[in-house]
py3Dmol code that shows the C-alpha trace and the ligand (Angstrom):
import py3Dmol

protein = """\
ATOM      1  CA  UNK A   1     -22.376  -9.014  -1.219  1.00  0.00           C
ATOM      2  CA  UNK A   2     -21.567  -5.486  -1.272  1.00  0.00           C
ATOM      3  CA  UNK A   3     -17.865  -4.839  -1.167  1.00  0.00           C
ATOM      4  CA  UNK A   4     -17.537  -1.343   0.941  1.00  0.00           C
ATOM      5  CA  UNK A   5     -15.029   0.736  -1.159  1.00  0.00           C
ATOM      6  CA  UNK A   6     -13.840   2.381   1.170  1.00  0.00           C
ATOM      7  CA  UNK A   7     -10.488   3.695  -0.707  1.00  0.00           C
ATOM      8  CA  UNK A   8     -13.065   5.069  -3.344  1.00  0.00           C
ATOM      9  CA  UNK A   9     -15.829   6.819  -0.854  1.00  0.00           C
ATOM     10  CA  UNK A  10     -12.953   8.146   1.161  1.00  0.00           C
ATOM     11  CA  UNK A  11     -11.621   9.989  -2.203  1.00  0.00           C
ATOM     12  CA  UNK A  12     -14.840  11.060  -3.118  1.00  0.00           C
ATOM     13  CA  UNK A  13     -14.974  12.544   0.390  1.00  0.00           C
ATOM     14  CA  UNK A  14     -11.457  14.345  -0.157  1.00  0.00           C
ATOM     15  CA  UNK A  15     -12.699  15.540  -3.690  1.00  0.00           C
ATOM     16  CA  UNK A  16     -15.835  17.562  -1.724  1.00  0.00           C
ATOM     17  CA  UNK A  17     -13.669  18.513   1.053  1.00  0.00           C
ATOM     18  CA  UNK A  18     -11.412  20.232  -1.771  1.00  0.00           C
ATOM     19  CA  UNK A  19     -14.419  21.875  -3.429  1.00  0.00           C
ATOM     20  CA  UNK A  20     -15.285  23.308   0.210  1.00  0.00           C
ATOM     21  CA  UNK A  21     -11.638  24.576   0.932  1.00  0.00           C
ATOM     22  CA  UNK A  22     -11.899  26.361  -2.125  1.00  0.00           C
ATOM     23  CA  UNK A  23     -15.883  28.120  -1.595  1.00  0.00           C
ATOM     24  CA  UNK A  24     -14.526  28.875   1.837  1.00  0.00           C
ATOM     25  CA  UNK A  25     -11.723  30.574   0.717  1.00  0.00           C
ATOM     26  CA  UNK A  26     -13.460  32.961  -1.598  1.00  0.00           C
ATOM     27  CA  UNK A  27     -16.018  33.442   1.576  1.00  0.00           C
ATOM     28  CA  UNK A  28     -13.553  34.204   4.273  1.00  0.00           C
ATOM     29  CA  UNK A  29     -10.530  34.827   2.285  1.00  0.00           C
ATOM     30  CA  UNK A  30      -8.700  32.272   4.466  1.00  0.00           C
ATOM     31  CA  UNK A  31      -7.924  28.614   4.392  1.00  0.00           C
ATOM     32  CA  UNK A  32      -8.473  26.519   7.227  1.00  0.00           C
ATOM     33  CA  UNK A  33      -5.793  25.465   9.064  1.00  0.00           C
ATOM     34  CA  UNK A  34      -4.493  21.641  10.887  1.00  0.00           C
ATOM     35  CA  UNK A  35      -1.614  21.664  12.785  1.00  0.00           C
ATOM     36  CA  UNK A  36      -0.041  18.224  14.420  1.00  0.00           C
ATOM     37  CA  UNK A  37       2.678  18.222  17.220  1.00  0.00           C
ATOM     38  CA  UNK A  38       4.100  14.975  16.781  1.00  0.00           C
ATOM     39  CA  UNK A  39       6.702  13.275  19.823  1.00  0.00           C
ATOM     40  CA  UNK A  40       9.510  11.152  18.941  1.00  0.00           C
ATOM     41  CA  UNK A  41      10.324   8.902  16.301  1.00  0.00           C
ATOM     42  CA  UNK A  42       8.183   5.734  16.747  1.00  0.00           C
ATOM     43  CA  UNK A  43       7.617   4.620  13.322  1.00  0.00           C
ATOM     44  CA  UNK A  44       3.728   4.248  12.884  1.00  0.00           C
ATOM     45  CA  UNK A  45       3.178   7.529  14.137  1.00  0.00           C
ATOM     46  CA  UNK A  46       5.694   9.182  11.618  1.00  0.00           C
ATOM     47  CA  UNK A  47       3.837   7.337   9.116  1.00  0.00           C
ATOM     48  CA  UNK A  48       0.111   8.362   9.939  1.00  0.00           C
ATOM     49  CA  UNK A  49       1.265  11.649  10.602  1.00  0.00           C
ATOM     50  CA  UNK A  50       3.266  11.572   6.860  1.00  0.00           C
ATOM     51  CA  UNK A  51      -0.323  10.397   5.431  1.00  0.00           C
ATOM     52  CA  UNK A  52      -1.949  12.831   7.142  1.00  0.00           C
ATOM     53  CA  UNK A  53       0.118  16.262   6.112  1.00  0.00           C
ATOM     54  CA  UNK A  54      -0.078  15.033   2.892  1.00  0.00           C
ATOM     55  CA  UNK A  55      -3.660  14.220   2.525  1.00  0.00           C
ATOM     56  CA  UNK A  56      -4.702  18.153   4.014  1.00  0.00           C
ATOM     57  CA  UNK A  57      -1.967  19.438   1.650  1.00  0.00           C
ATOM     58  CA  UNK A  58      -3.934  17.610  -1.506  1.00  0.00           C
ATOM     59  CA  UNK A  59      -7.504  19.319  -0.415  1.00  0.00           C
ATOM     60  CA  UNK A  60      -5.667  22.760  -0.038  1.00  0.00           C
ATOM     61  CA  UNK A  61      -5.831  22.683   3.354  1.00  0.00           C
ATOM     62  CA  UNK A  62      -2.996  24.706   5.496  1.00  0.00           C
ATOM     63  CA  UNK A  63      -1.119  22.470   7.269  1.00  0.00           C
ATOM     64  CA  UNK A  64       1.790  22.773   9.546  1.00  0.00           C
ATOM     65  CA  UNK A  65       3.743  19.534  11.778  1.00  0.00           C
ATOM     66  CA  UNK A  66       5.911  20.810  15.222  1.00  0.00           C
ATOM     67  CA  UNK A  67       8.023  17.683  16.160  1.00  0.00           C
ATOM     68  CA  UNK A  68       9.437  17.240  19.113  1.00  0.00           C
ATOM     69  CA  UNK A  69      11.871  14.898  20.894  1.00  0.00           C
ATOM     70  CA  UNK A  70      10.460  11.829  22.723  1.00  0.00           C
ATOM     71  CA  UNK A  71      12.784  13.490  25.475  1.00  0.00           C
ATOM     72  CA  UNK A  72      10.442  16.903  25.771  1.00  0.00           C
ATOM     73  CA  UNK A  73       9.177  17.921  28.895  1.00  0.00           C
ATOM     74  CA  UNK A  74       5.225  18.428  29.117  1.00  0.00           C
ATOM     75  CA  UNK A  75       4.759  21.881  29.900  1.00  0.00           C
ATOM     76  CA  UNK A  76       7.056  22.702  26.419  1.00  0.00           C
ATOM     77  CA  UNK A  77       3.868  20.526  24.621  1.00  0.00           C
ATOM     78  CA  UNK A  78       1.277  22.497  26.557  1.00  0.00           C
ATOM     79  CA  UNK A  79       2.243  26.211  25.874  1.00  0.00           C
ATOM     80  CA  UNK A  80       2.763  25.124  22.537  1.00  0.00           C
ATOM     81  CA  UNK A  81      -0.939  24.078  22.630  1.00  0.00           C
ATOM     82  CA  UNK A  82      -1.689  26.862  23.949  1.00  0.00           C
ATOM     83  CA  UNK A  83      -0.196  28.859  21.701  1.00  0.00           C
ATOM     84  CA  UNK A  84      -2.074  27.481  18.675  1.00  0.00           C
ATOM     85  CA  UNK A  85      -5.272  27.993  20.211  1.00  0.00           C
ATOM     86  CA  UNK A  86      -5.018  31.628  19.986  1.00  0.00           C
ATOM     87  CA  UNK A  87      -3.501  31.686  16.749  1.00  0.00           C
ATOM     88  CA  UNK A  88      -6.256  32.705  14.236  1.00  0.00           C
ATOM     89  CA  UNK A  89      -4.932  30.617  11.388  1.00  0.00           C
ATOM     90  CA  UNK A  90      -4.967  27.288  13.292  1.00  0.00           C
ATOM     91  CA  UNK A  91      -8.423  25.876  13.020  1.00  0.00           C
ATOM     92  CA  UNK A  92      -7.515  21.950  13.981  1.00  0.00           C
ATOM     93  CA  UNK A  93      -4.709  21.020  16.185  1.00  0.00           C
ATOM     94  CA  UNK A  94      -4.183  17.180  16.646  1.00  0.00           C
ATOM     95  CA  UNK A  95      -1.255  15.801  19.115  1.00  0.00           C
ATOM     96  CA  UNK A  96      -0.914  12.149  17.648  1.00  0.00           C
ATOM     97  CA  UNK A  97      -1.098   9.264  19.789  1.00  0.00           C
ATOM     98  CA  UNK A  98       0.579   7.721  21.646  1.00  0.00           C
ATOM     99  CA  UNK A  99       2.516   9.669  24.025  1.00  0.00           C
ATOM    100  CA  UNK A 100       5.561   8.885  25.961  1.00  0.00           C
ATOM    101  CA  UNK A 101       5.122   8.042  29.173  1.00  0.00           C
ATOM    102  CA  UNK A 102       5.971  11.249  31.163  1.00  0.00           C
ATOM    103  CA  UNK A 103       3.306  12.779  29.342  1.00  0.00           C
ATOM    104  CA  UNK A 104      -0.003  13.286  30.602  1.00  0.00           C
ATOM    105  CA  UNK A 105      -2.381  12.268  27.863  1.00  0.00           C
ATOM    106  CA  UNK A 106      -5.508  13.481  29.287  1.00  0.00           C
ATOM    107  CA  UNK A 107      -3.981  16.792  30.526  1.00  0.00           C
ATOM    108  CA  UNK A 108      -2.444  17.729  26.806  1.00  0.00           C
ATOM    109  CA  UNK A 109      -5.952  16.519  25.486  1.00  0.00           C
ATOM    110  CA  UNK A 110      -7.790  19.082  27.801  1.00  0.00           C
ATOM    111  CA  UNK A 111      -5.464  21.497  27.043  1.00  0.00           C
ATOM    112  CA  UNK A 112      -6.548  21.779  23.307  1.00  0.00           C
ATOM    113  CA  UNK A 113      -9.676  23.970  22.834  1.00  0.00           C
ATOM    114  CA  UNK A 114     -12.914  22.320  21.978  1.00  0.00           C
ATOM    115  CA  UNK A 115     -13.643  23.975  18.860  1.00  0.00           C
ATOM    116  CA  UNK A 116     -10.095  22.873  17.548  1.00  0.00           C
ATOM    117  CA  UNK A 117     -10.233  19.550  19.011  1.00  0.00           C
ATOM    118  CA  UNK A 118     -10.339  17.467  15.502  1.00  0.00           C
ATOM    119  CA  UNK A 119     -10.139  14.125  17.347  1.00  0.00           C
ATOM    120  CA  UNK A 120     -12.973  14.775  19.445  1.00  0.00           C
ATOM    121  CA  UNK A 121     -11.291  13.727  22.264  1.00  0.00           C
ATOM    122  CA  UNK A 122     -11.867  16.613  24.667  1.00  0.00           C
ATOM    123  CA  UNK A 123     -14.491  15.568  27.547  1.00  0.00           C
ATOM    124  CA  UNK A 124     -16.706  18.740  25.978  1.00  0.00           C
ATOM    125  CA  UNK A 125     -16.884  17.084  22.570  1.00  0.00           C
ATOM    126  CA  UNK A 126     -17.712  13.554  23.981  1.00  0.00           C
ATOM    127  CA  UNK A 127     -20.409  15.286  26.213  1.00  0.00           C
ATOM    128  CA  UNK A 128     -21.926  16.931  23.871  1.00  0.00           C
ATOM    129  CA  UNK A 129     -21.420  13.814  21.705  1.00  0.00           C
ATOM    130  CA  UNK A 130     -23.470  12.179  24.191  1.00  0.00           C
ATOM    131  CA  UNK A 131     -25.749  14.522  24.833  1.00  0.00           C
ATOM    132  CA  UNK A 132     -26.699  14.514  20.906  1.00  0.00           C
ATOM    133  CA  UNK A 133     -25.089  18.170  20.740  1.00  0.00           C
ATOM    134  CA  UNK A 134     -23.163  19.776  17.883  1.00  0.00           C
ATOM    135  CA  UNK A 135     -19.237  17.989  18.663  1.00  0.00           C
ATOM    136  CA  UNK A 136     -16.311  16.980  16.998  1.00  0.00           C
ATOM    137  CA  UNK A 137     -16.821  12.800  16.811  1.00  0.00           C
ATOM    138  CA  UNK A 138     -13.420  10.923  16.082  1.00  0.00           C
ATOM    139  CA  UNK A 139     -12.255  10.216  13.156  1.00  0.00           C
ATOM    140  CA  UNK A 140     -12.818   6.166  12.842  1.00  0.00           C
ATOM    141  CA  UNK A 141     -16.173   5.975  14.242  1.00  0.00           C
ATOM    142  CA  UNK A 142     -16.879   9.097  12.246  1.00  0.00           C
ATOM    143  CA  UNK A 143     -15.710   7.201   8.683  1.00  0.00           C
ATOM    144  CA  UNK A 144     -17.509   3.973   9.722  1.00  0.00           C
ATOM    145  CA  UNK A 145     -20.900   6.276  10.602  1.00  0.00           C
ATOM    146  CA  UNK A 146     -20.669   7.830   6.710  1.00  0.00           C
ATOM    147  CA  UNK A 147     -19.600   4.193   5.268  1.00  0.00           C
ATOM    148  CA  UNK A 148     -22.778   2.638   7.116  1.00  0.00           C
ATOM    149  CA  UNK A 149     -24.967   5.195   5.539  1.00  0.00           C
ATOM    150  CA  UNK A 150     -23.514   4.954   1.815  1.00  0.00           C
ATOM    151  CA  UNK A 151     -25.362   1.225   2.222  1.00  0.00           C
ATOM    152  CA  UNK A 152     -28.639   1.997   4.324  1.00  0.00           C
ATOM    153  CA  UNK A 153     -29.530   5.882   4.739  1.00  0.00           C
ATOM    154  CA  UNK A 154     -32.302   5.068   7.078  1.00  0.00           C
ATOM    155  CA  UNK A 155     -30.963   3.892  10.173  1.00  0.00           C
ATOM    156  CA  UNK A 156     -34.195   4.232  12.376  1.00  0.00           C
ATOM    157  CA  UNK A 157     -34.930   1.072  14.209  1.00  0.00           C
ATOM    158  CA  UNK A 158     -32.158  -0.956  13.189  1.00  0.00           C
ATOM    159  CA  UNK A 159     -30.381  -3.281  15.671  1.00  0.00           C
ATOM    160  CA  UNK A 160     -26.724  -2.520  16.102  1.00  0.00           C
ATOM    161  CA  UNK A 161     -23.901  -4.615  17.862  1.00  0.00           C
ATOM    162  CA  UNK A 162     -21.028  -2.379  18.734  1.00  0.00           C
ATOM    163  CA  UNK A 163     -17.861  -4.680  19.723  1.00  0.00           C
ATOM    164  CA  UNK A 164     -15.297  -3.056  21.696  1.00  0.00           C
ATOM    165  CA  UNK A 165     -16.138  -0.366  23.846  1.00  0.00           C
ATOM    166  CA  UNK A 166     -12.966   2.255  23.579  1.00  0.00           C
ATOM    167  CA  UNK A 167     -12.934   5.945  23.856  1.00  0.00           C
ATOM    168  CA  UNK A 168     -11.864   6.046  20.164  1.00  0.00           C
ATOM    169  CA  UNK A 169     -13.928   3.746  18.357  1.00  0.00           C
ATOM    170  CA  UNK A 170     -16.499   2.023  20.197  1.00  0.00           C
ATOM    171  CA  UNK A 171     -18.126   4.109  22.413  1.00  0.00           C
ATOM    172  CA  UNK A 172     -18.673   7.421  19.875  1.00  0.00           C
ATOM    173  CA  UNK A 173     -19.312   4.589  17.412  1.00  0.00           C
ATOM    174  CA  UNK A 174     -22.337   3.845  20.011  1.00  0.00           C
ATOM    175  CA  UNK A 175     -23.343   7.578  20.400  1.00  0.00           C
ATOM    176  CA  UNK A 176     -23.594   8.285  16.495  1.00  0.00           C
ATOM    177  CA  UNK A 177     -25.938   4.593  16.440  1.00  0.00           C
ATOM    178  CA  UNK A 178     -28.126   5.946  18.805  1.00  0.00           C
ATOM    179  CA  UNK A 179     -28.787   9.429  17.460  1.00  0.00           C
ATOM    180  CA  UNK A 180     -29.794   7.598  14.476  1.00  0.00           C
ATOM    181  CA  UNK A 181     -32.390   5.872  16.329  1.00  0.00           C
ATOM    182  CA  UNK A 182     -30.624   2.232  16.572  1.00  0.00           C
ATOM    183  CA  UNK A 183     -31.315   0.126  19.524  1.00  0.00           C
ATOM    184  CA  UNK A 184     -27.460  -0.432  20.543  1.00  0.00           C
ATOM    185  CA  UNK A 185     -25.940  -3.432  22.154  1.00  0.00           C
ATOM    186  CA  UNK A 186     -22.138  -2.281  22.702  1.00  0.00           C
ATOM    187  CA  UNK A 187     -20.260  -5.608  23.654  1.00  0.00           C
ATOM    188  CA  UNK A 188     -16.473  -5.564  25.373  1.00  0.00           C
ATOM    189  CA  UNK A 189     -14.109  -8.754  26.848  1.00  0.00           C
ATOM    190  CA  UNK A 190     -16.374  -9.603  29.494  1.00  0.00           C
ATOM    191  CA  UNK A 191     -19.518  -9.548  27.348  1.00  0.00           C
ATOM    192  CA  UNK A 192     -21.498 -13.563  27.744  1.00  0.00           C
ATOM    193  CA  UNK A 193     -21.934 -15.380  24.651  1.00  0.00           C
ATOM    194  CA  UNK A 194     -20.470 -12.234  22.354  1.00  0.00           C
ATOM    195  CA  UNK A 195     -22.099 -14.773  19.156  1.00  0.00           C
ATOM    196  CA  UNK A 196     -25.454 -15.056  20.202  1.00  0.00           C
ATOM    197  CA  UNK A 197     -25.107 -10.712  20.593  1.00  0.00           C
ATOM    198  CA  UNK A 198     -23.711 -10.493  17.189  1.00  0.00           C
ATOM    199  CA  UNK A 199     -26.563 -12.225  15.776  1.00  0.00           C
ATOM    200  CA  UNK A 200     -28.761  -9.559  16.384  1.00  0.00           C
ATOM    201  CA  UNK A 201     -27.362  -7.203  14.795  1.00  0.00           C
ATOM    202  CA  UNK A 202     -28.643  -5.918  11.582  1.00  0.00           C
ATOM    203  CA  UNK A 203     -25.112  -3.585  11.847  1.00  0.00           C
ATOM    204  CA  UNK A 204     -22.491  -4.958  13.351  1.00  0.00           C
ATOM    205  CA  UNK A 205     -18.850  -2.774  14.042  1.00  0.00           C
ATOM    206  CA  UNK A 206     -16.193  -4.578  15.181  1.00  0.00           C
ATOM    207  CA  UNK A 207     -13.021  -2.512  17.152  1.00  0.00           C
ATOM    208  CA  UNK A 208     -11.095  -5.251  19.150  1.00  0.00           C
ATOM    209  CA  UNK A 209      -7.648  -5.776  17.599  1.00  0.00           C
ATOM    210  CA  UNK A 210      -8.455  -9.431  17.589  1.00  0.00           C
ATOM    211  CA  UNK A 211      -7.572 -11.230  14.426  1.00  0.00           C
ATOM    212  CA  UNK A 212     -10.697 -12.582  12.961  1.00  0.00           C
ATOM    213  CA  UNK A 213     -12.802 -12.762  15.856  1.00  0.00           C
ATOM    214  CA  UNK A 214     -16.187 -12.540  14.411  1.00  0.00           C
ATOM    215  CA  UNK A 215     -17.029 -15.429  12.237  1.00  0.00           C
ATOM    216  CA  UNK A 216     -19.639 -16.136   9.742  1.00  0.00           C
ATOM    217  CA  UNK A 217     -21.993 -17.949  12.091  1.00  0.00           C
ATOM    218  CA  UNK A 218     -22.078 -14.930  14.292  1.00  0.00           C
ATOM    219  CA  UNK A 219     -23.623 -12.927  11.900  1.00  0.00           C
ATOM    220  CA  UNK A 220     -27.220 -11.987  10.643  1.00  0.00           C
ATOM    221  CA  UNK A 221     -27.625 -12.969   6.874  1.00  0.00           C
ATOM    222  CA  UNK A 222     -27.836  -9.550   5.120  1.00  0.00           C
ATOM    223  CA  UNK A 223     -25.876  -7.794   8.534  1.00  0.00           C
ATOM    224  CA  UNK A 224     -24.022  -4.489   7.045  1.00  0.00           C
ATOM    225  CA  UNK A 225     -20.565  -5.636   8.989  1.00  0.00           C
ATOM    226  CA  UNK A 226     -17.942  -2.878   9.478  1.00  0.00           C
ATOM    227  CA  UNK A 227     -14.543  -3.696  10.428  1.00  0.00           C
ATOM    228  CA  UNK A 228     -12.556  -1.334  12.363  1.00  0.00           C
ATOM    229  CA  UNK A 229      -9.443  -3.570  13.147  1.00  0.00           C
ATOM    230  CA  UNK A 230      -5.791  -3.814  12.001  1.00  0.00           C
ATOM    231  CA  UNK A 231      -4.143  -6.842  12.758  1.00  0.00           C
ATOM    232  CA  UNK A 232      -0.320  -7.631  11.795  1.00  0.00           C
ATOM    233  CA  UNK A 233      -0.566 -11.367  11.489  1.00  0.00           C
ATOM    234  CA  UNK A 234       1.895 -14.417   9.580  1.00  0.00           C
ATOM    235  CA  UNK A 235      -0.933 -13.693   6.684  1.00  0.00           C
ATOM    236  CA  UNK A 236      -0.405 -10.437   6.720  1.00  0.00           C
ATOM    237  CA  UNK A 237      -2.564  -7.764   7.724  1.00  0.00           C
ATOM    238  CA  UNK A 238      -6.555  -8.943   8.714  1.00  0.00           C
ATOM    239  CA  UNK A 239      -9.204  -7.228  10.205  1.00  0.00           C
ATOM    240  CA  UNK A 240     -11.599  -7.981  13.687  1.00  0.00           C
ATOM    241  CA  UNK A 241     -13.346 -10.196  10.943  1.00  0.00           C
ATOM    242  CA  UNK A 242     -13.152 -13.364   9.081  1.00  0.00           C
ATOM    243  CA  UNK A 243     -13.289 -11.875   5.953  1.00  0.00           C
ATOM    244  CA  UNK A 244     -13.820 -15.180   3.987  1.00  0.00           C
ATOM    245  CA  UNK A 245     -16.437 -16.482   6.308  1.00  0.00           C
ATOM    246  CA  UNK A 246     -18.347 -13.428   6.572  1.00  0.00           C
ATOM    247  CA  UNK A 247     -18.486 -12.213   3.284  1.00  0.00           C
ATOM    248  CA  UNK A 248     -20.504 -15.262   2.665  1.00  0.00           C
ATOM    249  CA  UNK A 249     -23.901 -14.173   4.790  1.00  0.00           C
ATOM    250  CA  UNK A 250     -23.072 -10.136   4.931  1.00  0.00           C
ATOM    251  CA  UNK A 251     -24.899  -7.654   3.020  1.00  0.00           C
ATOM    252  CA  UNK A 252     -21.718  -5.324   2.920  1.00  0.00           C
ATOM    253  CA  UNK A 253     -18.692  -5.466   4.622  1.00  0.00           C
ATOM    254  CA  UNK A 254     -15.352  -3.431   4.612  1.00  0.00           C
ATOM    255  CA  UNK A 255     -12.114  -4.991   3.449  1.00  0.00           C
ATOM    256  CA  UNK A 256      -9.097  -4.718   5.277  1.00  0.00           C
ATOM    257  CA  UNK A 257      -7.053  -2.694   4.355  1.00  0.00           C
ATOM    258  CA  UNK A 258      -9.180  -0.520   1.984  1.00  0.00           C
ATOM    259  CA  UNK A 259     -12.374  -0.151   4.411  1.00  0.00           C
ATOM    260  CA  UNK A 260     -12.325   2.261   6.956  1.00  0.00           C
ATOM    261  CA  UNK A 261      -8.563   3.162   7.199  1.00  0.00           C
ATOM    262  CA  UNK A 262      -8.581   5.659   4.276  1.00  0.00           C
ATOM    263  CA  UNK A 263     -12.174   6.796   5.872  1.00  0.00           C
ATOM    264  CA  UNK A 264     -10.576   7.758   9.313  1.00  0.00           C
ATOM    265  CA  UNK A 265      -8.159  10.518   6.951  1.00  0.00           C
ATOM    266  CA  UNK A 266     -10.993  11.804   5.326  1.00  0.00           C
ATOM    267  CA  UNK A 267     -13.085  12.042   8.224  1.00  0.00           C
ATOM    268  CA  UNK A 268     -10.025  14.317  10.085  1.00  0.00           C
ATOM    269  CA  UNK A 269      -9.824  16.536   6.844  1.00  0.00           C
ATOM    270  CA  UNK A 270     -14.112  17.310   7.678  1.00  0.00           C
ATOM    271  CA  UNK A 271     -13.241  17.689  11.342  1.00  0.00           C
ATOM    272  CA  UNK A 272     -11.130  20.494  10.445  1.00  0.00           C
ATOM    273  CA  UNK A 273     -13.207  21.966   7.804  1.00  0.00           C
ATOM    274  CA  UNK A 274     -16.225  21.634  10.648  1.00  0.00           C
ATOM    275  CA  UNK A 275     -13.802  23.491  12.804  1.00  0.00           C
ATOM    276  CA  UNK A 276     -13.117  26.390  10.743  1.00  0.00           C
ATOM    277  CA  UNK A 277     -16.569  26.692  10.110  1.00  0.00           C
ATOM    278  CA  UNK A 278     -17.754  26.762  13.784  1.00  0.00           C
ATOM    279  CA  UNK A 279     -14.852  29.457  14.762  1.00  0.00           C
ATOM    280  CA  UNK A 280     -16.028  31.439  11.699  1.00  0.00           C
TER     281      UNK A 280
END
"""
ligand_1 = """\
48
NAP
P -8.647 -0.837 22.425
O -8.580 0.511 23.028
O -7.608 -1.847 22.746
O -10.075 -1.453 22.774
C -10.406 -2.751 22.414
C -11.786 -3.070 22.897
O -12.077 -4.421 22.525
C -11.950 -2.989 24.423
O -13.147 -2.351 24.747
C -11.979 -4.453 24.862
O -12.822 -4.718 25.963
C -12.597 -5.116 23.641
N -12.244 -6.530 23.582
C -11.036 -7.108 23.774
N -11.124 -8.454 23.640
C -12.400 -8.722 23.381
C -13.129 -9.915 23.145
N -12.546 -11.110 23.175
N -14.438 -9.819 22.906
C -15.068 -8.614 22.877
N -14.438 -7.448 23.073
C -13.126 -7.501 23.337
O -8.659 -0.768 20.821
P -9.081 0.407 19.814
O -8.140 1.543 19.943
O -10.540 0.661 19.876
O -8.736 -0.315 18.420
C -9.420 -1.504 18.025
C -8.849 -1.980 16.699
O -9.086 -0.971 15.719
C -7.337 -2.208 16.674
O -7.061 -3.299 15.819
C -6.794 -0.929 16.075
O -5.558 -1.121 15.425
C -7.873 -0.621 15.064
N -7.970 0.796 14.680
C -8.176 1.072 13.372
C -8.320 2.367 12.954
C -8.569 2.642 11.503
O -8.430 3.777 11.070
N -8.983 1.646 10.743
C -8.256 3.428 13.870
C -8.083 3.123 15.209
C -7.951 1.800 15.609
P -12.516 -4.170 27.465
O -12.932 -2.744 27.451
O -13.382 -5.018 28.313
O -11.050 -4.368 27.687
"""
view = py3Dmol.view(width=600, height=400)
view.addModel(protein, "pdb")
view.setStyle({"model": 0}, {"cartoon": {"style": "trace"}})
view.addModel(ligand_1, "xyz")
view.setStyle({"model": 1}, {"stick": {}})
view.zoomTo()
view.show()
């Protein structure tokens, strides 16, 4: 069985993302540019944000945080938004997730412009997503796309199983599939008999937030199996998969951690590189 590295691919990702930073600087004699606006103090969002700052600062990347109060009123957060996209130097803006409640999530995700959207969460980059145009994809289902085709390149005609069907992870996950030519089954909580779907699959992604939900008789022998979730449990933290169980029949499957966490940091540092690149 293959053990996906993800730690390792991720930091050979960050390692040509540096190499680009640099070429692009000599070319435009400027360095693209992520900004985060990060609200109040809840603890796994200072952390992810913390990971994030650091990891653009280690590729060269410009990068600026705005904090603000969990207390700030929306219309502070959207003329700061739009204030970034007009500023030249900003390539990338990201508000991290989630918000507090008085907050309109969709409005301050419209409010960012699409070619600086590096979650690819603005209904213009999930259209065009869909529609197999040029887009920013999200980060996650972006870093389990590349980690999929480290093991198989050739995608064409491959059955996939996507389980979970959210705007982050599953349903981009299902877009990128397809316009590799996969025939896609995307599964949710009222998907019948979710085994007997996972058995198809000759790729299987799981994005639940289930501990262990996918077992080793669900899957294919030889199934690439990707595994999305993070689960605190009283073992610690597990993915959507029974590691133990699956790593038995899998071709290749991602630990937890070590699989496609470090992926979804790499993956924002080539959204923003993408998105200097489009504006240029
Ligand atoms: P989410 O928005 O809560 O969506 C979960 C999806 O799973 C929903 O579509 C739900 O179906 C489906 N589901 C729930 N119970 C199910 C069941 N018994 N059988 C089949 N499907 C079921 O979650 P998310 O944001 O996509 O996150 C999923 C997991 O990924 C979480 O553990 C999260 O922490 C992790 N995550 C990891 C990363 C990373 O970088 N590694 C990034 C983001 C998220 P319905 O639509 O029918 O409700």
């Amino acid at each position: 069985m293959i053990l996906i590295d993800g730690k390792k691919i991720a930091a050979e990702l960050r390692e040509e993302l540096k190499k680009e930073v640099l070429s692009l600087q000599k070319k435009y004699n400027k360095i693209p540019g992520l900004t985060v606006i990060l609200i109040g103090n809840m603890a796994p969002s200072q952390i992810y944000v913390r990971m994030k700052e650091k990891a653009a600062n280690e590729i060269g990347l410009k990068s600026e945080v705005i904090r603000y109060p969990d207390s700030v009123e929306e219309k502070i957060v959207l003329d700061k938004i739009d204030e970034l996209n007009k500023d030249d130097s900003v390539s990338g803006i990201l508000v991290q997730l989630p918000l507090p409640n008085h907050i309109d999530k969709q409005k301050v995700i419209e409010a960012i412009l699409p070619k600086k959207d590096v979650d690819g969460f603005h209904p213009m980059n999930v259209g065009n997503l869909s529609s197999g145009y040029e887009s920013s994809v999200p980060c996650t289902p972006l870093g389990c796309y590349l980690l999929i085709k480290k093991i198989e390149p050739n995608l064409s005609g491959k059955k996939a199983v996507v389980v979970g069907r959210s705007n982050l992870n599953g349903k981009p996950m299902t877009q990128l599939l397809l316009k590799e030519n996969c025939t896609v089954t995307m599964t949710h909580s009222k998907t019948k008999d979710l085994k007997a779907e996972c058995l198809k699959g000759d790729i299987i992604v799981a994005a639940v937030g289930m501990p262990e939900l996918v077992k080793g008789d669900w899957v294919k022998k030889d199934a690439i199996v990707i595994d999305v979730g993070i689960n605190k449990t009283e073992k610690g933290i597990v993915g959507d998969v029974s590691f133990d169980e699956v790593s038995k029949v899998a071709k290749a499957l991602t630990p937890v951690p070590g699989g496609v966490g470090p992926m979804t940091i790499a993956c924002l540092l080539k959204n923003t590189i993408e998105c200097f690149k489009r504006s240029n």
